[in-house]
Short mmCIF file of the C-alpha atoms (twelve columns), coordinates in Angstrom:
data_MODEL
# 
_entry.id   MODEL 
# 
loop_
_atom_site.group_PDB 
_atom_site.id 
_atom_site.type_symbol 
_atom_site.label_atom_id 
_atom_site.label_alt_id 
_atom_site.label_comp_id 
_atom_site.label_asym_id 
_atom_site.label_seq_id 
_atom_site.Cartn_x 
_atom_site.Cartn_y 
_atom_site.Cartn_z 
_atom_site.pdbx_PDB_model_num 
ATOM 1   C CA . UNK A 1   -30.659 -64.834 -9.804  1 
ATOM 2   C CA . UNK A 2   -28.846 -62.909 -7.080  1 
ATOM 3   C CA . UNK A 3   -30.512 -59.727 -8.146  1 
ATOM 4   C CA . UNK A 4   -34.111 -61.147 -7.947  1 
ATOM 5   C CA . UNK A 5   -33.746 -63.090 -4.721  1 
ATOM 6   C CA . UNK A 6   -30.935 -60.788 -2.321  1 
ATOM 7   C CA . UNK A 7   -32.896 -56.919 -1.850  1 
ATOM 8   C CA . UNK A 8   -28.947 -55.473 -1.668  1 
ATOM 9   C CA . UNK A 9   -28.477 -56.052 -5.146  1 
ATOM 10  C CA . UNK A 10  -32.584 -55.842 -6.430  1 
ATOM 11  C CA . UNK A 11  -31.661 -52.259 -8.313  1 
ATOM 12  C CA . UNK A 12  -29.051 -53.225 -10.016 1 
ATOM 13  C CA . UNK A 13  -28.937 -54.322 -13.488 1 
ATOM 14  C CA . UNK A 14  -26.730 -56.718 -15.742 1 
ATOM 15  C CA . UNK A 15  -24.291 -54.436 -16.725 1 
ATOM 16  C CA . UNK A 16  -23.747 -53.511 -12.800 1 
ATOM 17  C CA . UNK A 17  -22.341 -57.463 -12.337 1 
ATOM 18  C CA . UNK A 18  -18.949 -55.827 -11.040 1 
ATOM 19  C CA . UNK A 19  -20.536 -55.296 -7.378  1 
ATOM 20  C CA . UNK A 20  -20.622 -58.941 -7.075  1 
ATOM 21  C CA . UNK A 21  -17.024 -58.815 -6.569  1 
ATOM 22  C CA . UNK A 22  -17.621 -58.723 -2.821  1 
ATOM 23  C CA . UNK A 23  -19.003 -62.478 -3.211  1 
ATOM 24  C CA . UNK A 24  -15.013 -63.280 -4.373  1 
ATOM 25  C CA . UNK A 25  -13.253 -61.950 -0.894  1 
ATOM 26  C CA . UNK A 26  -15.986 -62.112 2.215   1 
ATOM 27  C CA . UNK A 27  -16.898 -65.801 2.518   1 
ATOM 28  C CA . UNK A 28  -19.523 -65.300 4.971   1 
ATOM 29  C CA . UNK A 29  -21.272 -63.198 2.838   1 
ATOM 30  C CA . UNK A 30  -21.285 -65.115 -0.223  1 
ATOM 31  C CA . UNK A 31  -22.554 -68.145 1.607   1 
ATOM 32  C CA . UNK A 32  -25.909 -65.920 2.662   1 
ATOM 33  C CA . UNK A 33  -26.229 -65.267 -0.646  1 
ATOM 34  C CA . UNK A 34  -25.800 -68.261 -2.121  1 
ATOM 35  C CA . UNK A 35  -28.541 -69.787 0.404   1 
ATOM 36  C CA . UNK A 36  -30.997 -66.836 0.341   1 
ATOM 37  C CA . UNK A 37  -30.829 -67.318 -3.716  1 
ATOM 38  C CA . UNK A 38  -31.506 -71.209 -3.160  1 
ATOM 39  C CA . UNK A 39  -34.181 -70.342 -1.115  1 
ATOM 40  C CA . UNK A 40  -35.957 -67.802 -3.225  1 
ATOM 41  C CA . UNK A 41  -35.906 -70.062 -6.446  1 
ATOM 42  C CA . UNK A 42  -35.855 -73.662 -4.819  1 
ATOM 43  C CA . UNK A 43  -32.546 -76.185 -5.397  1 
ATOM 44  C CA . UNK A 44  -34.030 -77.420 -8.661  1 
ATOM 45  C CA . UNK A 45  -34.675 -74.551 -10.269 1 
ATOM 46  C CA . UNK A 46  -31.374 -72.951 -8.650  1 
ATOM 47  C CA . UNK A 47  -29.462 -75.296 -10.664 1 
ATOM 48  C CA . UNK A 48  -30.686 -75.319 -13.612 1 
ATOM 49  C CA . UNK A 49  -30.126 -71.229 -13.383 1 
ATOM 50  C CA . UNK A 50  -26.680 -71.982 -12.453 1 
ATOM 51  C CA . UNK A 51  -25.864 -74.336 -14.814 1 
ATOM 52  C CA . UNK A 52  -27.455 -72.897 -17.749 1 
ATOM 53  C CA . UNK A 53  -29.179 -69.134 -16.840 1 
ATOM 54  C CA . UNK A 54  -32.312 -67.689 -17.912 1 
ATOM 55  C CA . UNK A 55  -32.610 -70.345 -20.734 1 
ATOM 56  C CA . UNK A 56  -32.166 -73.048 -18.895 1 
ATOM 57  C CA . UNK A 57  -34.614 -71.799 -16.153 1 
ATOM 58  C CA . UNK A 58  -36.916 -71.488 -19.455 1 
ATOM 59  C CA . UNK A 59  -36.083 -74.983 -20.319 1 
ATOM 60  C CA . UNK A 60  -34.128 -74.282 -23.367 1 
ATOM 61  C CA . UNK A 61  -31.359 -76.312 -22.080 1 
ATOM 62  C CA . UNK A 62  -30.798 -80.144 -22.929 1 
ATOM 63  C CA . UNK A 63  -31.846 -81.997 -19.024 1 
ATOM 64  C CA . UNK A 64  -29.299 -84.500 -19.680 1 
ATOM 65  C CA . UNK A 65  -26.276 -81.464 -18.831 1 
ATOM 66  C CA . UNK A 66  -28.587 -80.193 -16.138 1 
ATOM 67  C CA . UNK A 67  -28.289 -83.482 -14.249 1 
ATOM 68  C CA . UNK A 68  -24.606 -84.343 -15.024 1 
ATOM 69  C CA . UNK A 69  -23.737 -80.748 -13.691 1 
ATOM 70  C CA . UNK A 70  -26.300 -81.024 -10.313 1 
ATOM 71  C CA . UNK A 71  -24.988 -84.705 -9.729  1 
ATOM 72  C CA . UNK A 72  -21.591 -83.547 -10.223 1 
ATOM 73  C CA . UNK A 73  -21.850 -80.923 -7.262  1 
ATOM 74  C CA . UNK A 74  -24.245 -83.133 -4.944  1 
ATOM 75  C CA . UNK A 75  -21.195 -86.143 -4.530  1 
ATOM 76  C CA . UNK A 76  -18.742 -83.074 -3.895  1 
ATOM 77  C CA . UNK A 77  -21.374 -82.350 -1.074  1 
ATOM 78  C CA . UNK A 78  -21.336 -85.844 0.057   1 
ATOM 79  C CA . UNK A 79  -17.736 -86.466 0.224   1 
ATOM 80  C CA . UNK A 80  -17.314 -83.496 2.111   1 
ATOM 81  C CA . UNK A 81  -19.984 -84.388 3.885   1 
ATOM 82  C CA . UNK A 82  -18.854 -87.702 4.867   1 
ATOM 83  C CA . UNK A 83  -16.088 -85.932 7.687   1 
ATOM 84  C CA . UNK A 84  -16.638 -82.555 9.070   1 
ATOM 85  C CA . UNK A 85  -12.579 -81.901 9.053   1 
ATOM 86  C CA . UNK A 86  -12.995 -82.139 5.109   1 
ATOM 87  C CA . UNK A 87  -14.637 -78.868 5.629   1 
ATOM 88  C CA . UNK A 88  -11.337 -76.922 6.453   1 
ATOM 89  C CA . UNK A 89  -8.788  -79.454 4.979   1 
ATOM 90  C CA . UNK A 90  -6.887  -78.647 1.568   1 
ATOM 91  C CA . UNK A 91  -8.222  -81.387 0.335   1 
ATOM 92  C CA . UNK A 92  -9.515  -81.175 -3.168  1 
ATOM 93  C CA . UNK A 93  -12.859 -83.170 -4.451  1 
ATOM 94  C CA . UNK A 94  -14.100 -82.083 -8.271  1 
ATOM 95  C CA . UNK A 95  -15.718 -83.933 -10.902 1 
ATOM 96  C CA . UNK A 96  -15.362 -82.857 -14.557 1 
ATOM 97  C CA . UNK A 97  -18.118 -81.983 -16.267 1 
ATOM 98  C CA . UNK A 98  -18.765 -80.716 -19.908 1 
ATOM 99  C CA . UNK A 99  -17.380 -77.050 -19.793 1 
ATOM 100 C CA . UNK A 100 -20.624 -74.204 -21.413 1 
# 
């Protein structure tokens, strides 16, 4: 997904995933991409590509997991959400969710 939607990383191919380590250490930069993908593909479609890749962007992947895994991460968002000092707090919010 990063490869089709960022131009940076548009020549690279799967086996080249290793130049993604930059996402790991430079925040900023991982947040850009992580919005310029969402953008490219929309959120519903970004999800299911998270969740599940290229088959579950095919919709070879069972909905019910889909919407456990996107409702899982949207009430992170809103209890973050609900004070801005959660943003920079070590506070921890998670929700388990069937492991794939």
């Amino acid at each position: 997904m990063i490869r089709s939607s960022v131009p940076q990383y548009s020549r690279l191919k799967a086996g080249d995933y290793k130049a993604g380590a930059a996402l790991n250490s430079n925040l900023h930069w991982d947040v850009s991409i992580l919005h310029a993908s969402q953008a490219h593909y929309g959120l519903d479609v970004w999800f299911r590509g998270h969740r599940g890749g290229q088959m579950a962007i095919e919709g070879k992947w069972p909905e019910d997991d889909l919407a456990n895994y996107k409702n899982a991460v949207l009430w992170i968002c809103d209890q973050i959400a609900i004070d801005r000092k959660r943003l920079t707090d070590d506070r921890k919010w998670w929700v388990e969710v069937k492991p794939v």
